[in-house]
C-alpha positions in Angstrom: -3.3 6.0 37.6 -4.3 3.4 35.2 -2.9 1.6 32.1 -5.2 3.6 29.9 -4.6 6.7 30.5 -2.2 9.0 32.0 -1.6 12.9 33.7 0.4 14.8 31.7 -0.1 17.6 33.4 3.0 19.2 32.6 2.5 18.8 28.8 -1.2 19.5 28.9 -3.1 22.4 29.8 -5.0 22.4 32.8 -3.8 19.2 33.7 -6.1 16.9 31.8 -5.7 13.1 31.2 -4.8 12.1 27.5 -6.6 8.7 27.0 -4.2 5.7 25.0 -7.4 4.9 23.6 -7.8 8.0 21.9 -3.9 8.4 21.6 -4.1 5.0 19.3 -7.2 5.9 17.7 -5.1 9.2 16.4 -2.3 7.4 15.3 -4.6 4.6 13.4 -5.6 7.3 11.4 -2.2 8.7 10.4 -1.5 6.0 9.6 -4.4 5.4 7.5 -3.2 9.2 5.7 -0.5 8.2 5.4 -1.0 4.8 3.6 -3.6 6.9 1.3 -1.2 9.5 0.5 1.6 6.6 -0.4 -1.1 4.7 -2.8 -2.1 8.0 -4.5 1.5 9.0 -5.1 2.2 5.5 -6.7 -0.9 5.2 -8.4 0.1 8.4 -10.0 3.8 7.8 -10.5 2.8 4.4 -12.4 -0.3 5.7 -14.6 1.7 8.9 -15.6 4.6 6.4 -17.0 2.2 4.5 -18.5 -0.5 6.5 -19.9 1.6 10.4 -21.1 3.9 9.8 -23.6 5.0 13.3 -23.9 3.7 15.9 -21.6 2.4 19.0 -22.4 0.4 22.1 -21.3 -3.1 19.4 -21.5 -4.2 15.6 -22.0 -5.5 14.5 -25.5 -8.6 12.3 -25.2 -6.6 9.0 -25.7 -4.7 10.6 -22.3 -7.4 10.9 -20.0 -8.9 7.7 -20.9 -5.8 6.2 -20.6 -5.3 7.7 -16.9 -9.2 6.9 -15.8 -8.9 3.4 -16.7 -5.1 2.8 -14.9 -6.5 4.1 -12.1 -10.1 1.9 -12.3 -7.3 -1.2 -12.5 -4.8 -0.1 -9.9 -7.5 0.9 -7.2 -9.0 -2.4 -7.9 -6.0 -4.8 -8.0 -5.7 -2.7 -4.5 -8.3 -3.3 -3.1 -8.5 -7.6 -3.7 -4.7 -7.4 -2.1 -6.5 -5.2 0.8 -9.2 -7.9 1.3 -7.4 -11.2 0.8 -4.3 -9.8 3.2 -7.3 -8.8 5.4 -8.9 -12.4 5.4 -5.7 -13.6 6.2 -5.0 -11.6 8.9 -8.5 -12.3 10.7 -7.6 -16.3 10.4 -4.2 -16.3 11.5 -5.7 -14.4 14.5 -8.7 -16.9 14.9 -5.9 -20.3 15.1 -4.4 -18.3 18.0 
């Protein structure tokens, strides 16, 4: 047996081998959901407080414009935090 991958034939049909590769490529992407879902939900939470003064059965013009443009700013602010925490990231790990 390798470090990369393992027999979990006990837990796997047929006995096959579950790559850690592919075990970590899985959980990247939960993770990525996950960290989705989380900025959707707050993204949400924040423009509703924001934006709907009183809510009702639909959202006046001055509503959805309201909503469209908090979201513009949010998923932007987001995405310069993404890409400076990013930059900094790749030159911590370049000084090592």
């Amino acid at each position: 047996m390798d470090g990369f991958s393992s027999d979990f034939s006990s837990g796997v049909p047929g006995g096959a081998k579950v790559d850690a590769g592919m075990i970590m490529e899985q959980v990247k992407l939960q993770i990525a959901v996950a960290n989705a879902q989380e900025l959707l939900q707050r993204m949400t939470d924040k423009c509703f407080r924001k934006c709907i003064g009183k809510p009702g059965s639909s959202l006046d013009n001055s509503e959805q414009k309201c909503i469209a443009m908090c979201m513009d700013r949010y998923m932007d602010a987001w995405n310069t935090v993404s890409r400076t925490y990013n930059s900094r990231l790749q030159r911590e790990r370049a000084r090592m």
